[in-house]
C-alpha positions in Angstrom: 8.3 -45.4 54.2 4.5 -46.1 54.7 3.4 -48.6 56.7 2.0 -50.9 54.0 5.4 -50.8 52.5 7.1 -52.0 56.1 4.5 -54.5 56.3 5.4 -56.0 52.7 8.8 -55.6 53.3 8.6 -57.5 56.9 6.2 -60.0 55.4 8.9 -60.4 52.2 11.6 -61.3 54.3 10.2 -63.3 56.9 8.9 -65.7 54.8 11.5 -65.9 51.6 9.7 -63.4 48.8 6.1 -64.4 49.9 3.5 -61.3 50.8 -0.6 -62.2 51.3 -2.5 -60.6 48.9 0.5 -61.2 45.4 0.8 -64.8 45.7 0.2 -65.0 41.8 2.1 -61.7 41.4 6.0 -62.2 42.2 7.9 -59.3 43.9 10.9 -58.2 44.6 12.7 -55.7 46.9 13.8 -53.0 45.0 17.0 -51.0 47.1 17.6 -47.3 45.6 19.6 -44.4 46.6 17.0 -40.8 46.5 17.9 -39.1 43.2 17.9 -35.6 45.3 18.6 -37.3 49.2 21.2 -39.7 48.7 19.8 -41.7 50.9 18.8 -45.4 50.8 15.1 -46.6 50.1 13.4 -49.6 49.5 10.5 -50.8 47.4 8.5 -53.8 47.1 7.6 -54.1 43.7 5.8 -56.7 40.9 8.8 -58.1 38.5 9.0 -60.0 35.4 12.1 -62.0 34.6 14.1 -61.3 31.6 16.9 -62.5 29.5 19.9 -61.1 32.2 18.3 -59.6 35.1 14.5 -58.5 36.0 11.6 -55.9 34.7 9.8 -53.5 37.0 7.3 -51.1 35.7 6.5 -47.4 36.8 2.8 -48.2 36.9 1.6 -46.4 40.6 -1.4 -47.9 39.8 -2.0 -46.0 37.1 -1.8 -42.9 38.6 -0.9 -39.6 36.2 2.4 -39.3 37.3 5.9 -41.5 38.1 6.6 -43.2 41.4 9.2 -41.6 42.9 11.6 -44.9 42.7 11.5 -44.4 38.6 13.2 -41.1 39.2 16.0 -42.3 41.5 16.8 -44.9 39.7 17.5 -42.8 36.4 19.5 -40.7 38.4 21.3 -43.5 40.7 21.4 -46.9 38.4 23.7 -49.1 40.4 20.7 -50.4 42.9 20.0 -54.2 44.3 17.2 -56.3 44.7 16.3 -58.7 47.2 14.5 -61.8 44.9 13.2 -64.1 47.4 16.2 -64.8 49.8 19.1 -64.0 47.0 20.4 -60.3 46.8 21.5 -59.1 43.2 24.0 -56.3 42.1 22.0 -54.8 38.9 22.3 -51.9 36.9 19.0 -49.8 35.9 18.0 -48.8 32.6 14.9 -47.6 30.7 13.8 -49.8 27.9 12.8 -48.2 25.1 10.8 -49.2 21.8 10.2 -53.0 20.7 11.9 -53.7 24.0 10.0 -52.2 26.1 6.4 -53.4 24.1 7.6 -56.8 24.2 8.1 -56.6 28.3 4.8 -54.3 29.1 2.9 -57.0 26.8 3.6 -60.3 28.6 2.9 -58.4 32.0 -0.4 -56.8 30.7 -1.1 -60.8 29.5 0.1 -62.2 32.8 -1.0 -59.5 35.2 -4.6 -57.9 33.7 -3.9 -55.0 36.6 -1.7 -53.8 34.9 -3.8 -53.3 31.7 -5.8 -51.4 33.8 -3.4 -48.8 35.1 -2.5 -48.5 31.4 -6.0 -47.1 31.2 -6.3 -44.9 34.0 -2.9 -43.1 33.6 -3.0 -39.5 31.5 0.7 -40.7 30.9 2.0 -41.5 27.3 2.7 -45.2 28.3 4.0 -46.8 31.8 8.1 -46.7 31.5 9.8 -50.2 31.6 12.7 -50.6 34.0 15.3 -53.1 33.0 17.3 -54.6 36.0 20.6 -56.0 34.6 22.8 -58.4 36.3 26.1 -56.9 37.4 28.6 -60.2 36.3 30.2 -61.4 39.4 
């Protein structure tokens, strides 16, 4: 893990899903099992709420390629997130067509940043992951 992740990650739960720097941006903690490793990892990521669970987006900034998270959670789909102080059970999935426009749109229109990694990525289009609530 780098040390700007531990830093987020320590700053995220000392102080209830709060991090300097994306106080207009809410995040979440994103626990995933290594599609190749097996082993736990955990991301700080921007979310959007959505009908049932949560929307993350394989953005790395734009760069030309997938974070590495997008690839173990396709292989691994039973994950948790840490939302402020609550922990949820969800279940991973890729949207796909209107879905997936609909999501990527109100985050381009709430979060310009990520308009711009739309236009720096060589990539097709930024994938749309869809965090759904496991039912208690």
């Amino acid at each position: 893990m780098s040390n700007w992740n531990k830093g987020v990650i320590e700053e995220f739960r000392s102080t209830g899903g709060k991090v300097t720097g994306f106080e207009t941006v809410p995040l979440l903690l994103l626990h995933h099992r290594g599609a190749k490793t097996g082993m736990e990892r955990v991301s700080p990521l921007a979310y959007q709420k959505v009908d049932g669970g949560f929307a993350i987006f394989a953005s790395k900034a734009g760069a030309d390629s997938n974070p590495d998270w997008y690839h173990n959670v396709l292989a691994n789909p039973e994950v948790s997130v840490e939302v402020g102080t609550t922990t949820h059970e969800v279940v991973a999935r890729e949207a796909a067509g209107a879905e997936h426009t609909e999501i990527w749109e109100t985050q381009k229109t709430r979060h310009p940043t990520f308009a711009e990694y739309e236009r720096k990525t060589s990539r097709d289009r930024i994938p749309v992951i869809v965090l759904d609530l496991v039912s208690a």
